[in-house]
One Martini backbone bead per residue (centre of mass of N, CA, C, O) as a GRO file, in nm:
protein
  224
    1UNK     BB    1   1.229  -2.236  -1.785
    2UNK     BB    2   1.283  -1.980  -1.658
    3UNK     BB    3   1.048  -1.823  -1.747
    4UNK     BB    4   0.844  -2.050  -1.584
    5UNK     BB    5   0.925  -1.992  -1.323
    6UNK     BB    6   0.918  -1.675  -1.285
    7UNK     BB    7   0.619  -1.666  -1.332
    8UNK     BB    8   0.510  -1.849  -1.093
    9UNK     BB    9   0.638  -1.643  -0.882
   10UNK     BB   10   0.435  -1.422  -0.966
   11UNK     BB   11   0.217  -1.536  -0.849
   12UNK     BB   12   0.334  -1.553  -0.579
   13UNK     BB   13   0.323  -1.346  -0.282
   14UNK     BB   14   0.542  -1.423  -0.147
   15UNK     BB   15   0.763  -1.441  -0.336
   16UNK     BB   16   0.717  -1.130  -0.411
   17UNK     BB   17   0.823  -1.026  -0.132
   18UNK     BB   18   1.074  -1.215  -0.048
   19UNK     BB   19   1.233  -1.150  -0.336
   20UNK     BB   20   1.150  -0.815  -0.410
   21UNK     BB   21   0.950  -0.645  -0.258
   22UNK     BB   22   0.850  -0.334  -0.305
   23UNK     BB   23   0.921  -0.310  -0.613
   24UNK     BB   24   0.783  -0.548  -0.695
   25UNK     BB   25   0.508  -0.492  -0.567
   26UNK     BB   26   0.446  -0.230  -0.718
   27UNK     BB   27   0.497  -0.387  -1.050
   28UNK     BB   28   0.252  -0.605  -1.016
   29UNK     BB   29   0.033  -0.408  -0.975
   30UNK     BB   30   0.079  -0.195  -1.222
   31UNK     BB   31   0.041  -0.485  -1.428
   32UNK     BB   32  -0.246  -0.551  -1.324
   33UNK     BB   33  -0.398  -0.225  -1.424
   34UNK     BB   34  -0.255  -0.221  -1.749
   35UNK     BB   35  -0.150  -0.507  -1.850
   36UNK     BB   36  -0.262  -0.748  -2.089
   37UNK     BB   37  -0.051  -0.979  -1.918
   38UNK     BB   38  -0.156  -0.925  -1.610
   39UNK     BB   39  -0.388  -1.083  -1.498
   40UNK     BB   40  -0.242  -1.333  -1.357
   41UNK     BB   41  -0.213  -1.166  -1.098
   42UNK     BB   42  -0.200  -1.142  -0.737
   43UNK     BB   43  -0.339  -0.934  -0.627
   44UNK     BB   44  -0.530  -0.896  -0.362
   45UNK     BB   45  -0.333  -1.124  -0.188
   46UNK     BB   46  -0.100  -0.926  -0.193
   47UNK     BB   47  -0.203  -0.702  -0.063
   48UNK     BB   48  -0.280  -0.820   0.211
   49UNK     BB   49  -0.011  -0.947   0.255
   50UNK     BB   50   0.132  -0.650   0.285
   51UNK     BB   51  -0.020  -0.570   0.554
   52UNK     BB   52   0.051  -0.833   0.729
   53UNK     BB   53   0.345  -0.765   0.724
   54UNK     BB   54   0.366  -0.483   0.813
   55UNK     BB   55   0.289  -0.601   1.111
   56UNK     BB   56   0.488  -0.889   1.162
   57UNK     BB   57   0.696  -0.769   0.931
   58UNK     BB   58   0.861  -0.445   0.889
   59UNK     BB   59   1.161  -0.528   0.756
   60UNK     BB   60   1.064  -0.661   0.461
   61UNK     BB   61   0.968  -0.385   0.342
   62UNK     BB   62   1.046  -0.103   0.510
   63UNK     BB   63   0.754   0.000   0.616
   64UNK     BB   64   0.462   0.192   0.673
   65UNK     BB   65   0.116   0.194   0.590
   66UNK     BB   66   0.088   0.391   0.494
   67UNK     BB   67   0.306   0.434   0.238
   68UNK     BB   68   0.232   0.184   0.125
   69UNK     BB   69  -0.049   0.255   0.046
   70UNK     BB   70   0.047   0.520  -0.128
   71UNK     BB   71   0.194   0.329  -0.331
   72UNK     BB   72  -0.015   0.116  -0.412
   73UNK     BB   73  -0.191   0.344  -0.534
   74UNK     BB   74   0.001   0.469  -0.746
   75UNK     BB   75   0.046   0.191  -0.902
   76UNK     BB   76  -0.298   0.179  -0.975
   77UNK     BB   77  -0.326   0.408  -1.121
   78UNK     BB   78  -0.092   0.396  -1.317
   79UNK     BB   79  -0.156   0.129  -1.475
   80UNK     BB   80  -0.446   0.249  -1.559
   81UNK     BB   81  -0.326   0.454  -1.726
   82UNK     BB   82  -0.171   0.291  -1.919
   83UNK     BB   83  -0.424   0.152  -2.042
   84UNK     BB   84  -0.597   0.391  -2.131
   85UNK     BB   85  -0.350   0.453  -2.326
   86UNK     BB   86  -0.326   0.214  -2.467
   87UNK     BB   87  -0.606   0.197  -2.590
   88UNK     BB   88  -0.621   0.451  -2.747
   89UNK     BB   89  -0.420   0.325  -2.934
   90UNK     BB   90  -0.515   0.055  -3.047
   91UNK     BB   91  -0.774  -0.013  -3.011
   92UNK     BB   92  -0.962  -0.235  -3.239
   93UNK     BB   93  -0.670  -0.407  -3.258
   94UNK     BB   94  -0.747  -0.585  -3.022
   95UNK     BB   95  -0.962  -0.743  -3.102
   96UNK     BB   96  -0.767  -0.894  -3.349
   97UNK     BB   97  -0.648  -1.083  -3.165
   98UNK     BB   98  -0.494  -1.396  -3.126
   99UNK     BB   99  -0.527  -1.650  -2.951
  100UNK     BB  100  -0.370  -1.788  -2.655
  101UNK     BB  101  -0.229  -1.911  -2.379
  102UNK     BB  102  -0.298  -1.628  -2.202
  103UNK     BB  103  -0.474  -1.517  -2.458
  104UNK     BB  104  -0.788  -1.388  -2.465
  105UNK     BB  105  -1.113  -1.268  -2.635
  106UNK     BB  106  -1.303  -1.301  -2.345
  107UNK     BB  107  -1.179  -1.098  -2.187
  108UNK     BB  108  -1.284  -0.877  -2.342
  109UNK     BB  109  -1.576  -0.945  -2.340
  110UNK     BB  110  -1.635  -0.937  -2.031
  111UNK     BB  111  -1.599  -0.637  -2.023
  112UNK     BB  112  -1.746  -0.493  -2.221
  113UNK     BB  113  -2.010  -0.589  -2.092
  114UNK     BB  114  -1.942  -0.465  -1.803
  115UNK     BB  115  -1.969  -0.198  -1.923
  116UNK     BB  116  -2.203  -0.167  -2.044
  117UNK     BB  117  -2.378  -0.184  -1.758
  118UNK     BB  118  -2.149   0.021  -1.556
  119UNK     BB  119  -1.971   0.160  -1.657
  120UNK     BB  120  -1.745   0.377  -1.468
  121UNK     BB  121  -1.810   0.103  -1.235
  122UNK     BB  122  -1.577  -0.069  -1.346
  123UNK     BB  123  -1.330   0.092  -1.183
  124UNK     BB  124  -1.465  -0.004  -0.897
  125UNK     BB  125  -1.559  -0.318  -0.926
  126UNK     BB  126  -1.350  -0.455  -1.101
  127UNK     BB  127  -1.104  -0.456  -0.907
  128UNK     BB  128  -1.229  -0.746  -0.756
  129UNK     BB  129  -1.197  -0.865  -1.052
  130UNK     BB  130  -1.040  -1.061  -1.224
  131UNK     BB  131  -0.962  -0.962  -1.546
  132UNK     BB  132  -1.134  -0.646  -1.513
  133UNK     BB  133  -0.904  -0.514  -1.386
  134UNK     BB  134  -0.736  -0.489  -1.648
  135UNK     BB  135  -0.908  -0.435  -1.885
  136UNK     BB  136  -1.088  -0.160  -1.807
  137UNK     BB  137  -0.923   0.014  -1.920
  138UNK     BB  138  -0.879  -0.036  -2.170
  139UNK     BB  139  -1.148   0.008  -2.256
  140UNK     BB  140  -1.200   0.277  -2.197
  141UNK     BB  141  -0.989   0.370  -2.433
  142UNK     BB  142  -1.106   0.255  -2.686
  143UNK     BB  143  -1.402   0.444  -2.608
  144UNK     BB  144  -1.295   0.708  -2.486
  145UNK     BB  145  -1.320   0.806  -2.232
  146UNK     BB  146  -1.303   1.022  -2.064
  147UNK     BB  147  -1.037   1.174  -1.874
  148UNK     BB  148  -1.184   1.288  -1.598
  149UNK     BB  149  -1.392   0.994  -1.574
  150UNK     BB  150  -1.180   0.810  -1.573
  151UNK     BB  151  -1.029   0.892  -1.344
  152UNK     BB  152  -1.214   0.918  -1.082
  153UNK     BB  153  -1.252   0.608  -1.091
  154UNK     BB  154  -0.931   0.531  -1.065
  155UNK     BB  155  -0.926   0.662  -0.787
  156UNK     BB  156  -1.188   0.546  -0.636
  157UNK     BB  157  -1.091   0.223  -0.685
  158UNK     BB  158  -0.806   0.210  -0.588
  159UNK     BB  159  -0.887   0.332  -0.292
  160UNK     BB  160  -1.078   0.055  -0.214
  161UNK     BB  161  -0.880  -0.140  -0.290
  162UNK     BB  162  -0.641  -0.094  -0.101
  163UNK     BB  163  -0.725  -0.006   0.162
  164UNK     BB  164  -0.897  -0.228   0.228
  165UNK     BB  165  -0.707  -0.478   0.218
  166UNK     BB  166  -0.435  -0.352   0.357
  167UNK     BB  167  -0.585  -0.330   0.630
  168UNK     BB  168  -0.701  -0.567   0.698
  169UNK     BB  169  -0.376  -0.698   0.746
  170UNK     BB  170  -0.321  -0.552   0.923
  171UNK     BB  171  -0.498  -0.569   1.175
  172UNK     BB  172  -0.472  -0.877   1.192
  173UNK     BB  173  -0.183  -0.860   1.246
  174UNK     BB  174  -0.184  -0.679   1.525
  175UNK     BB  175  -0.446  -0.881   1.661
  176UNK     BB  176  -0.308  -1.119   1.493
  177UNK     BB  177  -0.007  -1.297   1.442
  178UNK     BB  178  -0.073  -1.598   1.380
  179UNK     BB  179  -0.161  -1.553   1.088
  180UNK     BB  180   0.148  -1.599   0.947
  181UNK     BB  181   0.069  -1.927   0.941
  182UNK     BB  182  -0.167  -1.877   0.721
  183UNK     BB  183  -0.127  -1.784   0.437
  184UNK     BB  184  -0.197  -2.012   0.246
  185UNK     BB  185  -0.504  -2.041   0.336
  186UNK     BB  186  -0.547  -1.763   0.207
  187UNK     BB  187  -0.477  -1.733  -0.029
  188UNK     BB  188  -0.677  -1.947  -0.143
  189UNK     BB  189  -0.913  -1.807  -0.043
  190UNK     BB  190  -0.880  -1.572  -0.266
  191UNK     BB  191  -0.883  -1.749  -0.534
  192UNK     BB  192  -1.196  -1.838  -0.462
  193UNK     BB  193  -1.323  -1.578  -0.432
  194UNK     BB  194  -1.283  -1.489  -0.725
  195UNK     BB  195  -1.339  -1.686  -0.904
  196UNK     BB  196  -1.652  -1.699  -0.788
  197UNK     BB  197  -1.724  -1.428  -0.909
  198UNK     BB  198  -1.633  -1.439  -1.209
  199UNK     BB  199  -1.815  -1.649  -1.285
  200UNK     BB  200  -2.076  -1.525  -1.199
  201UNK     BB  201  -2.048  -1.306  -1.428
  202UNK     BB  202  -2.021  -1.464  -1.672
  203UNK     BB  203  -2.294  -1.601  -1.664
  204UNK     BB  204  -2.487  -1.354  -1.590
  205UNK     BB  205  -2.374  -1.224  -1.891
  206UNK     BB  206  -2.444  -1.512  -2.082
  207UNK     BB  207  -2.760  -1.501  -1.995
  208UNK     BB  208  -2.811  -1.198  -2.088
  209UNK     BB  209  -2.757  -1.222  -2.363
  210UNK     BB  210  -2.886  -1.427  -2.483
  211UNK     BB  211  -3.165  -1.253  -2.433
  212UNK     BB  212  -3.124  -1.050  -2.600
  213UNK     BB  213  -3.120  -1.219  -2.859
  214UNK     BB  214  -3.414  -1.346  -2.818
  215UNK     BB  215  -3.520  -1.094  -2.880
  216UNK     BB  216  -3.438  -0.996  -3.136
  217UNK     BB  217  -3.504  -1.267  -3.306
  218UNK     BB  218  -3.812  -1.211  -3.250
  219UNK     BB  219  -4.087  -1.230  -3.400
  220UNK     BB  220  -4.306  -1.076  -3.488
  221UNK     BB  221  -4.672  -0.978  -3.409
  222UNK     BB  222  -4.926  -1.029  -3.599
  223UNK     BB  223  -5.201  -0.872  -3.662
  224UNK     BB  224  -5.516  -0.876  -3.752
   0.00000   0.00000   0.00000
């Protein structure tokens, strides 16, 4: 029961700044980027929510916005790097692991058909995309992509997801300071749309495949 407390309180972005700070909070980075089980992490509004903290409250992470942007950029390129370590090392035995509570073998399927179509831009779209930013390195690593191409990507998606985010929550709150009064509803807001879009592609690609088997399936047409 208490380690179903403490995953609880893993998805909560308040919980992990107030009771864990910075360290928890680039632990929680790291392994949303690049472990099997990371996924279920909020990344996305954990991230906004230290630029806005970092503005409102500067005592309880105890750093300025670059230094902490340069340590979550640090922990996202780390994590990815480990996932595409992960990925290389266990390979196509990935794909034969059987689905469990947390585990689903659709989550490595929809990220391998986004890689299929975006290749090495899926470690710079995947970012902002739940369940494909963490699998995202993981394929990569699997399939083998050069370890240059891979960097580059990691290292370019890093740095736009950090620091968009960051900046932004950072901005809102030294301009708006009362908006730390709605934490609650900026977080749902961030659940909804990260879900809405994760959805839109999943339907997006699974009506791309099924379009593509129908192409294959269809009889030659006989020439008289």
């Amino acid at each position: 029961m208490q380690v179903w407390e403490f995953l609880k309180e893993l998805t909560n972005p308040e919980s992990i700044i107030h009771h864990g700070g910075l360290f928890l909070l680039l632990l929680v980075i790291f392994a949303e980027n690049g472990f099997v089980f990371g996924f279920f992490l909020p990344g996305d509004s954990l991230i906004f929510l230290s630029g806005l903290i970092c503005a409102t409250k500067p005592d309880l992470l105890n750093t300025d916005i670059t230094p902490l942007t340069l340590l979550m950029f640090g922990a996202a390129v780390g994590g990815s790097l480990f996932g595409y370590v992960f990925g290389r090392r266990v390979g196509p035995r990935l794909f034969e692991r059987k689905d469990s509570i947390i585990f689903k073998r659709k989550y490595l399927d929809l990220t391998q058909t986004f890689y299929a179509k975006h290749g090495g831009k899926t470690l710079v779209l995947g970012r902002f995309l739940p369940i494909i930013r963490t699998f995202a390195p993981i394929i990569a690593g699997v399939i083998r992509v050069p370890v240059p191409t891979f960097m580059f990507f990691n290292v370019l998606g890093g740095a736009l997801w950090i620091t968009s985010l960051s900046l932004i929550g950072y901005y809102l709150g030294t301009q708006f300071p009362a908006i730390e009064h709605y934490v609650g509803y900026i977080i749902i807001g961030f659940i909804g749309i990260t879900t809405m879009l994760l959805v839109r592609t999943y339907w997006k690609q699974r009506k791309e495949s099924k379009l593509r088997k129908g192409q294959e399936e269809e009889p030659p047409i006989l020439m008289p």
